[in-house]
N, C-alpha and C positions, 0 to 999 in steps of 0.2 A: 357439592353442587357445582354444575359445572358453569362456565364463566362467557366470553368471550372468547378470552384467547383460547381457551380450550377448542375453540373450532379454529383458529386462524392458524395458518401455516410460517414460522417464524423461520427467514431465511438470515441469519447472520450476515451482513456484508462485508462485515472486516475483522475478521478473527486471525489469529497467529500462530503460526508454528514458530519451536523454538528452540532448534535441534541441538544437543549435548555437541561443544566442539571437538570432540572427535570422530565425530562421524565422518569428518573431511576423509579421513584415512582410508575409509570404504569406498569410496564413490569417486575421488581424485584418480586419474590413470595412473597406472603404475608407477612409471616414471619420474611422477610428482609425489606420491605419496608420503616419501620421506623425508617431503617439506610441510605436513599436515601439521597441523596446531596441535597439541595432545595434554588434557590433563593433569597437575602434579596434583596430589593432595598437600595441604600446607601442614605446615608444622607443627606440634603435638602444641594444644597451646591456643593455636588459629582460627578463628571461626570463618578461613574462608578457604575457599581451593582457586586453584591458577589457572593459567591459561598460558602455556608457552606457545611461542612463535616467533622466528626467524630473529631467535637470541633477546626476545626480549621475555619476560616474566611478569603479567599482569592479574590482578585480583580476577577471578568470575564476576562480568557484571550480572545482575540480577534483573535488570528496572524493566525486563521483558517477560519477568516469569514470578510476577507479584497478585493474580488471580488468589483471594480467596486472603488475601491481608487486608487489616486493614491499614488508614494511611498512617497510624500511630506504632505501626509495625514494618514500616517498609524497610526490605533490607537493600541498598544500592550495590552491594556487595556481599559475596558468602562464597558455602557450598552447594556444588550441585547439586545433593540431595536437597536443597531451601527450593531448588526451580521447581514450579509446577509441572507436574508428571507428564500433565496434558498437551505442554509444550511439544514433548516429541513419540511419547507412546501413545497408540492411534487405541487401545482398549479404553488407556483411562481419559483422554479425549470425549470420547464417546459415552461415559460414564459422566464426565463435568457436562456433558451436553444435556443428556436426561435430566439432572438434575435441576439444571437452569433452566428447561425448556423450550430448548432448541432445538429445532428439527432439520438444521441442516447451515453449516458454514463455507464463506469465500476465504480462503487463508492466504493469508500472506507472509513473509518471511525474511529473510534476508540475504545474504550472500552479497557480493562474493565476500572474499578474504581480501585485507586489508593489505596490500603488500606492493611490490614496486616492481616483484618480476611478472612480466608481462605475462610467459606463458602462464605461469598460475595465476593469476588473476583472472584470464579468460577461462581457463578450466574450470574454474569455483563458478563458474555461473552453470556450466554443464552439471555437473557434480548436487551442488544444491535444486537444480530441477528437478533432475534423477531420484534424488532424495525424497524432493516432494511429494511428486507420483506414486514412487513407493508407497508412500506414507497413507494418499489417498486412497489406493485401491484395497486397502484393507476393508474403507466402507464407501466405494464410489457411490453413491446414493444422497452421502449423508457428508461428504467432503471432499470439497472443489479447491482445489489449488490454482495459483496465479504464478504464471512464473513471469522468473526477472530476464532482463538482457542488457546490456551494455548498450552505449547509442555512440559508437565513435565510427564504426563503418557498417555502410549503413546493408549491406550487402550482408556480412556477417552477421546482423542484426535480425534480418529479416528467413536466414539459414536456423538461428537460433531459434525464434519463434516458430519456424515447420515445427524443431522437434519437439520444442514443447507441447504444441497440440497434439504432436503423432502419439505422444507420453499421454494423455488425457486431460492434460493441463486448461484451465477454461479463460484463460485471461493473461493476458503480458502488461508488467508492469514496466516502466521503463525510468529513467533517472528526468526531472522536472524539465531542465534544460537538457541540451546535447552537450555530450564531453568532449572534451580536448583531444585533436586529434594524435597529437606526439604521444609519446609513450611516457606510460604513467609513471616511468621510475624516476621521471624528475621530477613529479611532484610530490617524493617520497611515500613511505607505506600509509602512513594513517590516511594523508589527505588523498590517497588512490581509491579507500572505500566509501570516501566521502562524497569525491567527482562521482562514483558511480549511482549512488541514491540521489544527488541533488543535480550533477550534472557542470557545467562550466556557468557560473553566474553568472559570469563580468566576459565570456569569449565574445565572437563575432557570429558564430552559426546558432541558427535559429529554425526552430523546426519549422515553420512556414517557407525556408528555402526548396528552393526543387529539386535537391539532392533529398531530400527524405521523401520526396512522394513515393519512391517506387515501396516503403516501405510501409506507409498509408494505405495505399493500393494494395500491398498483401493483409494486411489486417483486415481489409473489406473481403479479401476473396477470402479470408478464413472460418468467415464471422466469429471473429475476437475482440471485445473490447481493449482497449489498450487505458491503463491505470498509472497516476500519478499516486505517490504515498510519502505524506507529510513531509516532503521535500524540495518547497520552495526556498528556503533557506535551511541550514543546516542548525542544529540544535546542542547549547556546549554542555553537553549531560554531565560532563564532571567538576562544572562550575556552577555550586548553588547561587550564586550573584549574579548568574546568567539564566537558569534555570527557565524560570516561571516566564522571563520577559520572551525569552525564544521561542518557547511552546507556542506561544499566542500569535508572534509575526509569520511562525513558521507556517501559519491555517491560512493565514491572508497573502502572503506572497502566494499560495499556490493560483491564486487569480492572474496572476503574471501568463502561465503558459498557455492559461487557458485563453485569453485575451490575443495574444501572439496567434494562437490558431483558428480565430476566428476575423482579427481584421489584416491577417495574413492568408484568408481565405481557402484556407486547407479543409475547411469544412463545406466547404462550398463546389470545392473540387471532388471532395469525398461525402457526399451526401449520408453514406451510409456507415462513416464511421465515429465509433461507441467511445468517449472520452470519458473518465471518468477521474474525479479527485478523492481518495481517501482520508479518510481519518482526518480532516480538515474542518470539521462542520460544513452546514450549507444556509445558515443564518445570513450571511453575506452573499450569496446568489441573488437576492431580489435587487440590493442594492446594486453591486457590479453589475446586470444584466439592465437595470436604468440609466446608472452612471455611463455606461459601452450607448446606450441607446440619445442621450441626449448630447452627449460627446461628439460620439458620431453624426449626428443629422446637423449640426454647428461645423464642423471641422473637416467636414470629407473632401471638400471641394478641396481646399490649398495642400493639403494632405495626398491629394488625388487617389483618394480612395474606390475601389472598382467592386467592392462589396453592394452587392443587389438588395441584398434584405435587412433590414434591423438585426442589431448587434442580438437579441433577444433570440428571434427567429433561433439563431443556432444554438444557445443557450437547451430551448425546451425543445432541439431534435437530437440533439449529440451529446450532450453535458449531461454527466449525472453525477451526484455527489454521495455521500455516506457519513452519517455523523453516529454520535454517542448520549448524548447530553445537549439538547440544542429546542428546544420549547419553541425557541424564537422562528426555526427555523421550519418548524412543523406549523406554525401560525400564518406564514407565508407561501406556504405553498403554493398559493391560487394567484400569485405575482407574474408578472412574465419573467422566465427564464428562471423559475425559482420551485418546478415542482417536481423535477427529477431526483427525487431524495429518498436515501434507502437508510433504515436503523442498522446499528451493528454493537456488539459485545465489547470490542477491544482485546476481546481473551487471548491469553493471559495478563497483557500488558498491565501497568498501573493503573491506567483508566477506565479499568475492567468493571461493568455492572457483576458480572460473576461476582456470587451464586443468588444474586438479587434482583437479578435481568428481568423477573415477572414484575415485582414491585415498579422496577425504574420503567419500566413500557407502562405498566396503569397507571403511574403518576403524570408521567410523560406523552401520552396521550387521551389523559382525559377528555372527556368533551369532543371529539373526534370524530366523524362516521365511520359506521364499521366499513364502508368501501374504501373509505383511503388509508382506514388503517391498516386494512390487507394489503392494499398495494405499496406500501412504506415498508410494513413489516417481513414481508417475505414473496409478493407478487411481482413488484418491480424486480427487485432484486434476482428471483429466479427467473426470469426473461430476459431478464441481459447476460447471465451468466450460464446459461440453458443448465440452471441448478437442479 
């Protein structure tokens, strides 16, 4: 008997690619190649395999390709055969899709490589686009890639973004803050992949500066959304003592950027550009877009703030959010600045509804209209991402 969602069109908004690291070897220019990360299997014995790079030797983490465990089974570490299939072969993708009910995902991914020489480091973001493209046109119908870019010049930034679109790529994600503009080898390899997803916390540039419009302004003539992912602060994965408390600050600092380009009038200057924060919930939109709004109409004067409209106003034309798990968040939608919100899977990550996605959507929006459960489910979401 058929249901609702059997008629509704389910667009995933934050799902993952989770490409095996050696792929870098194919897709890296020649040049660099045989500086790629590659494979060892471990030791007769081991229940894990490696990951070499630039003379160091590290476990395979796993915490990205846990779809279809449960949490009493989570491995933080293994074999690559333990990583879900779907992470980087686009058939069995498409097979974990069916099965869960999805009829079409926004992917996101990672890159670059974690390292301190400059030119590979920019290469790794060409490389892992490349990758992703790839990946997508196996089923462009049914998977929409989002590529990444660096944010240190802002020229090159906006050179990467062409090719990402000319690739078929639907969306650019970019690091929360702007990065450092010196060269990352001084802030050695790990924290070089870490400035790139979260960006410089504590610098002085601030995307509101007018050195980033010209880069604003090609995202409007692209029509590309431009995507933050779960990177207001950084997250210490291999400290259970840190764990659980970072995941939760890391959803609410991403308010930080979005605030910056709103009473930093970037939005205002770009009327038509698509902001969006991932994998963060959106339970906290009604409050920040009150908070922004009462703030503001007390504080603008001495502030000398040149903002026309309610903090809100840009909230529900530009802001949109993606969550998992968030009742709270679907209950407010009808807030100001709190209804641009899209569901999403997490696949494969650990906070994967896979392969229970039907279940967690009927529970999760019980009681709902079927019109805005379309538009949550897969309407929003396919109109900002031309899904």
């Amino acid at each position: 008997m058929a249901t609702q969602l059997d008629k509704l069109e389910i667009v995933d908004a934050d799902a993952h690619v989770n490409p095996a690291p050696d792929f870098w070897a194919d897709y890296l220019p020649a040049s660099l190649r045989n500086l790629a990360p590659r494979i060892v299997p471990g030791d007769a014995g081991e229940d894990c395999d490696y990951v070499e790079f630039e003379g160091r030797r590290k476990k395979l983490n796993l915490i990205g390709a846990q779809a279809g465990r449960t949490g009493m089974t989570f491995k933080m570490e293994g074999k690559l055969s333990d990583a879900r299939n779907g992470g980087w072969m686009p058939a069995a993708r498409l097979e974990d899709m069916d099965h869960d009910g999805i009829d079409s995902q926004v992917l996101f991914g990672g890159g670059p490589l974690g390292t301190g020489n400059e030119d590979l480091f920019k290469a790794s973001f060409t490389a892992y686009n490349r990758w992703l493209a790839d990946f997508c046109k196996y089923s462009p119908a049914r998977l929409h890639g989002i590529g990444y870019v660096p944010m240190q010049d802002v020229e090159e930034s906006i050179r990467l973004m062409k090719d990402c679109v000319s690739w078929g790529l639907k969306g650019i994600n970019i690091p929360a803050f702007p990065m450092l503009k010196e060269s990352l080898a001084k802030s050695g390899a790990g924290a070089a992949q870490v400035l790139a997803l979260t960006g410089d916390t504590t610098g002085s540039r601030m995307y509101s500066d007018p050195e980033f419009d010209p880069f604003w302004q090609a995202a409007c003539d692209l029509g590309v959304p431009i995507t933050i992912h779960l990177g207001g602060r950084s997250v210490r994965f291999q400290q259970p003592q840190h764990f659980l408390t970072d995941l939760l600050m890391s959803k609410f600092a991403m308010a930080e950027p979005i605030a910056v380009l709103i009473f930093g009038c970037v939005f205002e200057r770009f009327p038509d550009l698509k902001f969006v924060t991932v994998e963060s919930g959106v339970g906290w939109f009604a409050f920040a877009a009150n908070y922004m709004d009462e703030t503001w109409k007390k504080q603008r004067y001495w502030v000398k703030s040149t903002l026309p409209e309610l903090p809100s106003h840009y909230m529900d034309r530009n802001v949109y959010g993606s969550f998992i798990h968030d009742r709270a968040g679907i209950e407010m939608r009808g807030f100001p600045g709190a209804g641009n919100i899209m569901w999403s899977s997490d696949y494969p990550h650990s906070e994967t509804t896979y392969p229970h996605s039907q279940d967690v959507i009927e529970d999760l929006f019980r009681g709902v209209p079927l019109e805005d459960k379309a538009l949550i489910l897969g309407g929003r979401a396919k109109a900002l991402f031309n899904a």
